[in-house]
C-alpha positions as CSV (number, residue, x, y, z in Angstrom):
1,X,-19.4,24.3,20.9
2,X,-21.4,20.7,20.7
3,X,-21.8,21.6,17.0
4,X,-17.9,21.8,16.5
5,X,-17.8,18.5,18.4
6,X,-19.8,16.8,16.6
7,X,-18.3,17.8,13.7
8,X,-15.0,16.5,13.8
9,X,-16.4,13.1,15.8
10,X,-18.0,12.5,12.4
11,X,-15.1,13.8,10.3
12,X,-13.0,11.5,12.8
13,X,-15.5,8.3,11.9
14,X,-15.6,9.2,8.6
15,X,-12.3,8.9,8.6
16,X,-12.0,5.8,10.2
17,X,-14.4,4.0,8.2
18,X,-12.7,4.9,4.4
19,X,-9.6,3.9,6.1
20,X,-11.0,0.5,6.6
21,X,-12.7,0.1,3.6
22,X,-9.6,1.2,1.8
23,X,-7.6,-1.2,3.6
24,X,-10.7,-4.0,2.8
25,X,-10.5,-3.5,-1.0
26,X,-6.6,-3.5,-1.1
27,X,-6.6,-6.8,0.4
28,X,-9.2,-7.8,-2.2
29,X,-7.7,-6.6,-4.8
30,X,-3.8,-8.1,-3.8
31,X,-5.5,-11.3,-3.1
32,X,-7.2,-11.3,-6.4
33,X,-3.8,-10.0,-8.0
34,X,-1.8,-13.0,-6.2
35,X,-4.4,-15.2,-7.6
36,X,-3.8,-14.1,-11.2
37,X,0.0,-14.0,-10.7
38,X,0.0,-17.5,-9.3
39,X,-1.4,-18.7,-12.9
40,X,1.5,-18.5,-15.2
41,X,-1.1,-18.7,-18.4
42,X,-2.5,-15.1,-16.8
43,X,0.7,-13.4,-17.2
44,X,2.1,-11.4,-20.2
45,X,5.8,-12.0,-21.3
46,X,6.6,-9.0,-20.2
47,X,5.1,-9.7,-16.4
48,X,6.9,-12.8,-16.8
49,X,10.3,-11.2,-17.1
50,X,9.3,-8.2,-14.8
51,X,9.9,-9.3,-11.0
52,X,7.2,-8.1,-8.8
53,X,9.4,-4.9,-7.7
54,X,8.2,-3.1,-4.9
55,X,10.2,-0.4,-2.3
56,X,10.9,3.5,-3.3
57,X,11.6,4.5,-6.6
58,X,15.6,4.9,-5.3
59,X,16.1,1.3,-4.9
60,X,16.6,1.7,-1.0
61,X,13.2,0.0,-0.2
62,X,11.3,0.5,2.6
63,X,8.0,2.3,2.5
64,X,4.7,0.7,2.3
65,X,6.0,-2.4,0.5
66,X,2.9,-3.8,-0.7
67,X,1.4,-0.6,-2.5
68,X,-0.5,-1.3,-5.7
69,X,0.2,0.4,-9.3
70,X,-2.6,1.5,-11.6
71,X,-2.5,-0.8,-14.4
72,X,-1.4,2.0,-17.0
73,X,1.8,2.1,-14.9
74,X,3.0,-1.9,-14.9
75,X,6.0,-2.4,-17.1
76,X,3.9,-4.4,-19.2
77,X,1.5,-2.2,-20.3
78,X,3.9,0.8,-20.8
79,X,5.4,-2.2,-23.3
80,X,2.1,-2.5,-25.2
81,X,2.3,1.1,-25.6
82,X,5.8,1.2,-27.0
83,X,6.7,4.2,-25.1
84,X,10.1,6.0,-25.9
85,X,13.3,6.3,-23.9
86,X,11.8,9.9,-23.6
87,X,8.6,9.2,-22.5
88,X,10.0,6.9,-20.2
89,X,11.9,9.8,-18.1
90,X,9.5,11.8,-18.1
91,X,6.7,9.4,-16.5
92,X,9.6,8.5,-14.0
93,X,9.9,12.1,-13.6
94,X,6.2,12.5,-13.0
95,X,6.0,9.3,-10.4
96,X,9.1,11.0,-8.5
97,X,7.5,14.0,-8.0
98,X,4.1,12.1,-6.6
99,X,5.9,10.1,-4.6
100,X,7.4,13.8,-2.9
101,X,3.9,15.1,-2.4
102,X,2.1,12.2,-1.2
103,X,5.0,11.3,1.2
104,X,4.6,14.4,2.2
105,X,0.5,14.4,2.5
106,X,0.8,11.3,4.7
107,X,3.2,12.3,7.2
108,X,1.5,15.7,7.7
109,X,-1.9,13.5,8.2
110,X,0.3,10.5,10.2
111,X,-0.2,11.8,13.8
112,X,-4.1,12.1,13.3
113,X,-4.3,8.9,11.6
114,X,-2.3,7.2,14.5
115,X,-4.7,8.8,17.0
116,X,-7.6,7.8,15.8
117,X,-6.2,3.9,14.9
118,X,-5.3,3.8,18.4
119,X,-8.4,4.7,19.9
120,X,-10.3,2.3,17.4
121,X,-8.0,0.0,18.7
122,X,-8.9,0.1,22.1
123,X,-12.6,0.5,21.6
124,X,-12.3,-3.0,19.6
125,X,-9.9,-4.8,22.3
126,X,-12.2,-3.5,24.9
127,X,-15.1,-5.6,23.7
128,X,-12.5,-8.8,23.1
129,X,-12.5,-11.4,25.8
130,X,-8.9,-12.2,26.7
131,X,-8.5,-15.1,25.0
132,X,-9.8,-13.2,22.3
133,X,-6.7,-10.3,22.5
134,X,-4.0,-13.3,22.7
135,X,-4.9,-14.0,20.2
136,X,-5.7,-10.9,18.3
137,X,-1.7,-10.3,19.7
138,X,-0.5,-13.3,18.1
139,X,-2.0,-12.8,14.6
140,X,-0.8,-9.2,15.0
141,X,2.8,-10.5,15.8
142,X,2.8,-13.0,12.8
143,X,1.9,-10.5,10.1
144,X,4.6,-7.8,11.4
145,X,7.0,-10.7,11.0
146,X,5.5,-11.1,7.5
147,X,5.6,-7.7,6.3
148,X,9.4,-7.6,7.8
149,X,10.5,-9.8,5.9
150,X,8.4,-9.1,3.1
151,X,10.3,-6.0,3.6
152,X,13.6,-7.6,3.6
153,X,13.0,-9.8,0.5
154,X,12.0,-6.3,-1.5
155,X,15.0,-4.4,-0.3
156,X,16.6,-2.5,-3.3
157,X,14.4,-3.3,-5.9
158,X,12.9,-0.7,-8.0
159,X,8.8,-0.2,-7.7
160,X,6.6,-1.8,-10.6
161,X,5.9,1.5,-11.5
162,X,8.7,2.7,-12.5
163,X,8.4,2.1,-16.2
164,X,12.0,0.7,-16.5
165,X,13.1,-1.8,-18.6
């Protein structure tokens, strides 16, 4: 019985810790994509004519509205590779259908997820003086604002990936 315990604490931890290190190197990596975007010299012509589109592939937005693309998927790239109107459909086809499945990954793997960011939570804002969670709470607040109206600026437009033209 202690075995089994054990067991999932460290496939709980485990857990926990690639969450945050995903989380660490997608902020690396947006920041360093920001960086490059805010350089017009950086950008292909087609990235300059492609807005940064983000929301579901349905144009209703909403979602995780900062995901990132692998590169073979910007617009720009599928240009370079003068794909046809075939191809096209099908890798919108092939996106659709991950899109399905993963949506479908995440919520079954949502409720576990949630319980063990809440409890991380608490362990950390246990060890926070209280100055220290005001302002954790106020940083928190700010960056839901953000992403709201991140959120709201990205409403029905079409994902990078979504090899359009």
């Amino acid at each position: 019985m202690e075995a089994l315990r054990r067991t999932r604490l460290q496939a709980t931890g485990l857990l926990a810790i690639t969450f945050t290190v995903g989380a660490l190197v997608g902020a690396a990596v947006e920041r360093a994509v920001k960086a490059r975007a805010s350089d017009p010299s950086s950008l292909s012509q087609s990235a300059q004519r492609e807005p940064d589109r983000r929301g579901d592939r349905d144009g209703r937005g909403g979602g995780r509205g900062d995901r990132r693309v692998p590169i073979f998927l910007e617009p720009q790239v599928l240009d370079e590779l003068k794909i046809t109107v075939d191809q096209r459909t099908r890798i919108e086809s092939i996106l659709k259908s991950r899109d399905e499945q993963t949506k479908l990954l995440f919520e079954a793997m949502k409720p576990r997820m949630d319980v063990v960011m809440d409890s991380t939570r608490r362990e950390i804002r246990a060890l926070l003086t209280q100055e220290q969670r005001d302002k954790l709470d106020a940083i928190i607040k700010e960056r839901h604002q953000r992403r709201e109206q991140d959120k709201q600026r990205h409403e029905g437009k079409p994902r990078s990936d979504s090899a359009r033209k």
